[in-house]
Structures are given as C-alpha cells and as structure tokens.
N, C-alpha and C positions, 0 to 999 in steps of 0.2 A: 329679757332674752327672747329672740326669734326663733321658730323653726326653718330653717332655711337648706336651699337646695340649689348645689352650684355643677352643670355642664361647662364642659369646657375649659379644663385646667392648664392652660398652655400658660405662657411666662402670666401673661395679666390678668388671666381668668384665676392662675395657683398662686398669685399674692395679693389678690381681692380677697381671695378664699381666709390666707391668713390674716389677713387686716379684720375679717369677720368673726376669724374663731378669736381674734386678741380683744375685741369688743363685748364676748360671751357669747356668742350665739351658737347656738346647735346645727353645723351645718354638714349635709347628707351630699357626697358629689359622687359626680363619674365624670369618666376621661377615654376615650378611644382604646389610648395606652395606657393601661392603669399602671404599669411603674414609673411614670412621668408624675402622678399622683402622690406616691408610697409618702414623701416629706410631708404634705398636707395628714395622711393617715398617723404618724408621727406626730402630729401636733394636737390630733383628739377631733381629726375629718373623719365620719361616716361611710364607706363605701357601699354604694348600689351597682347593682347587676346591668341596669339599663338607666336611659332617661324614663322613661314612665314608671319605673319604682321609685326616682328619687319625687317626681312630683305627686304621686299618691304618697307619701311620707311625709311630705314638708305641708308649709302654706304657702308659701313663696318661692318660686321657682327661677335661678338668673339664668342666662345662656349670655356664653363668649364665645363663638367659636370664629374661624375666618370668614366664611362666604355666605352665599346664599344656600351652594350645596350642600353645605354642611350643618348648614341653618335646618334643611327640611332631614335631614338623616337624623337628626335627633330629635326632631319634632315628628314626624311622621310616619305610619307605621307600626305593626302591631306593639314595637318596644319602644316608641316614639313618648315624648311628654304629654304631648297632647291626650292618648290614655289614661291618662293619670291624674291629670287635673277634674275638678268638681265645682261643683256651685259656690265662692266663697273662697275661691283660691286666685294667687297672682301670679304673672307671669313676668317677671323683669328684662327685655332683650336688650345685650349691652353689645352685640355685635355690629358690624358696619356691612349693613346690604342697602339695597335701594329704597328708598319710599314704598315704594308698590308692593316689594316684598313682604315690608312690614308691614303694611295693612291688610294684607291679605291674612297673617297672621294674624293680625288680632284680631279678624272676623273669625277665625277656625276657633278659637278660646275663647270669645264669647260663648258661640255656640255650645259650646261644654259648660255656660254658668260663671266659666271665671272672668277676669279682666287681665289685662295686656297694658305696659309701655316699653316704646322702645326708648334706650339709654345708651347711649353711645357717648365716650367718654374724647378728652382732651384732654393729653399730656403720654408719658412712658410709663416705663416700669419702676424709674429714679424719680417720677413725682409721685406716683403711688405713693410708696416706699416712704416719701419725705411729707406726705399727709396731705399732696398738693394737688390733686387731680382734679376737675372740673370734670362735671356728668350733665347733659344737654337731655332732658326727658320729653317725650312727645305722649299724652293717652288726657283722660280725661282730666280734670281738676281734680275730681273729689281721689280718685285714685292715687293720682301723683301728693294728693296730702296726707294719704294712709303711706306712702311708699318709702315717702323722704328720708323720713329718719334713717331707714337703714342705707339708703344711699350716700345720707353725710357718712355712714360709717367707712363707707370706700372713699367718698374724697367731699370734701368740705364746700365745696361750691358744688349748689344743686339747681339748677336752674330749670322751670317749666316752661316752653318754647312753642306749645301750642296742641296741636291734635295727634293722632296716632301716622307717624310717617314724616313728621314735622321736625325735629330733634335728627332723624338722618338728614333732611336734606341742610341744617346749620351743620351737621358732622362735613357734611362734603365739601362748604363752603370753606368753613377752616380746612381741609386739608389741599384745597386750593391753595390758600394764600401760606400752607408752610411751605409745599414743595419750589414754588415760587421764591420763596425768603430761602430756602435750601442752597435752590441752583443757584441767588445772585450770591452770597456771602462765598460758594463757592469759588465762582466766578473772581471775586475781590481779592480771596487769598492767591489765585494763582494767579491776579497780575501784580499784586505785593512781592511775592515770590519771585515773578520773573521780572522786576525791577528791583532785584538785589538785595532783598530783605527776605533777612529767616521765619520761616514757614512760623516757627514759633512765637517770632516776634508780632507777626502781621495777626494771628489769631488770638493772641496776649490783646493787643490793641482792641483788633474788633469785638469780642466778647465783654470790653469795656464801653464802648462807644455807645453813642447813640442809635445802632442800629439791632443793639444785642436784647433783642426779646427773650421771654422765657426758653423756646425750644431751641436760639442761634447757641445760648448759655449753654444747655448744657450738652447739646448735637454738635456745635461748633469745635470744640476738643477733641471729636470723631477722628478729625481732615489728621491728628498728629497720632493717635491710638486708637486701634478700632477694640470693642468690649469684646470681651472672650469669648461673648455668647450672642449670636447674631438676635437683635431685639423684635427683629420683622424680615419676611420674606418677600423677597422683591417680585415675587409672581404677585402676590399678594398686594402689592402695593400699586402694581400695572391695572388688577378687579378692578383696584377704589377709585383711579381715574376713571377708567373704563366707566363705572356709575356717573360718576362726577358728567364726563363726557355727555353721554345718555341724560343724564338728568338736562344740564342744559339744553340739549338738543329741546327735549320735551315740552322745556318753559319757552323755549320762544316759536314755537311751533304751536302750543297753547293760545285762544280766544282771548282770555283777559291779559298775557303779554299782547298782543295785537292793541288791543282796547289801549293801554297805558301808553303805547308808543304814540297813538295818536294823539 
C-alpha cells in the first residue's frame, strides 16, 4: 500500500482516485470544490485544506486538472504543491498542457529534491471504469520504474515514451487522429441517414465494421444518446488543439524538422 496524493477530482481525476483507494492505497486529495469530492470522502479519501498539505502528507503526488492555468494554481504559490514536496518525493502530472509547460514543471520539483513525470492518459471515464485505460509517461527511466506499479493501478497499459514533455507531445498526436476519426464516422452517419437509412441502423453497422476502433465503439452510440453527464468541455477540448496547433507550428519551424526534410 501507497501513500498517495490526488489534485483534481473531476470525473477522471474522482475515479482514478477510487480505482486507488479499491487497490489499498492511502490516498490524501483535494478538489477546488470539495463537494464534488464528498463520494471519494465516503469511500475512505483523506481531505487536505490545500495542494501543499496533500504533497507534504503523501510520497506521491498525482495532478488532473484541465489546463495549464489551472496546472500552475495548484502548483504555485504559497498553498501551491510545489511547498510541500522534499527530497524523496514524486510528482505524477496526468494533465494534458503543452510539452514546455511540463518541463518547465519538472525543473521547479527538481529543485525541491523531488522528481516529476508527466502522464497523460488515453481512453474516457467508461475505459477507466472497465480497467482499460492506457497512460503514455514522459520523466526519467529509473523514475518511471519506481512509478509504474501504481500507474497499472489506474490503467493496465503503461508505456514509457521517452523524457519529461515527451508523453504530452504522443498525448496530442492521438488526440489528433480521434477528433479526425470523430468528424469522419460522423460525417458517414449523416450520409447513411440522408440516403434513407435509420440513424440507428447506420451506427449498429459502423460500430461493427471495420472502421470501429476502440473510442468509434464506445463515442459512436453518442450521435443516438448523449450521457447524462457531459464527459468533457468543449472550451476544453478547443485548449488541446490549440496545443496540438502550436506544437506543430513549433516542430516544423524547428532546425532538426528542417534537417530531416532535406
């Protein structure tokens, strides 16, 4: 059993949390809104006053939160994480900002003696939940082999992808190629649809075909019911191109893009 410390309890940060506590682990959180929290306290969750009480408490410290602003509001500042960490402690970021962002971070938690990766995950809150999630990790080796084990505990496929900032930029690339795989399958139901075939039938199909990946599976049933509880915010999801964007921009503007073309 871990001592562990989880920021950012929103849908995927409050059922990582329980995937943790159902594995045994002791884990200390806080949330902006702590009654968004309360089920996790129910389940035998820790609440702290700030982020830098839960990372002076634990060894391990995770952060989910949405952006980059909200990256540095709980890391920075006198109630910030970053106080709380020491020589000997870990910092796990499962949030989706840019490369730069997170290296920047892990230079601020060195300097305090601890160490950093960022982890940024692939899949919803329905592969969580079904034990399916893949975590994409960027920090050092020997790190990411003290880390693992508790990261198979969130989701079974654990992959290390290279240096600290490395794991966001494979995050962005997959969330290229969903929204891409989003808009065409959309695209397909509504010319199914408007060549006289029931919505339900054309998505019965496609979710069987050969076009039906794991997120067409189980996002594709969306286009006929939407979940009762929105799983993502669409401001949110405009940041993560916006990175995406920016990051491209960066690589081919970049010396060694230049170099390879020629």
């Amino acid at each position: 059993m871990a001592n562990l410390g989880f920021i950012g309890l929103g849908v995927m940060g409050g059922n990582m949390v329980a995937r943790l506590l159902e594995k045994g682990h002791a884990v200390t959180g806080y949330n902006r809104t702590r009654s968004k929290a309360q089920w996790l306290v129910d389940r035998g969750m820790q609440w702290a006053a700030s982020p830098r009480a839960v990372a002076q408490k634990v060894d391990v410290t995770f952060t989910m939160v949405t952006n980059a602003t909200a990256l540095a509001a709980v890391t920075d500042g006198p109630d910030g994480l970053l106080g709380g960490l020491s020589t000997g402690k870990f910092h796990i970021d499962m949030s989706t900002v840019s490369p730069d962002v997170s290296r920047a971070l892990a230079a601020k938690v060195r300097e305090k003696g601890a160490d950093m990766v960022d982890a940024p995950v692939s899949g919803s809150v329905i592969t969580l939940q079904q034990g399916k999630l893949s975590v994409m990790v960027g920090g050092s080796k020997e790190t990411f082999e003290r880390l693992k084990p508790l990261l198979q505990d969130i989701g079974p496929k654990v992959t290390h992808v290279g240096d600290n900032g490395v794991a966001l930029s494979m995050k962005i690339a997959v969330n290229l190629q969903l929204a891409v795989q989003m808009m065409a399958f959309s695209e397909g139901v509504l010319l199914a649809e408007k060549s006289g075939i029931p919505r339900e039938v054309a998505v019965e199909v496609m979710v069987h075909s050969a076009i039906a990946s794991p997120m067409i599976q189980y996002r594709g049933p969306f286009v006929l019911k939407q979940p009762d509880e929105a799983w993502f915010d669409v401001e949110h999801d405009a940041e993560r191109h916006a990175i995406g964007n920016g990051f491209g921009t960066k690589i081919e503007r970049s010396p060694s893009h230049h170099c390879r073309q020629q």
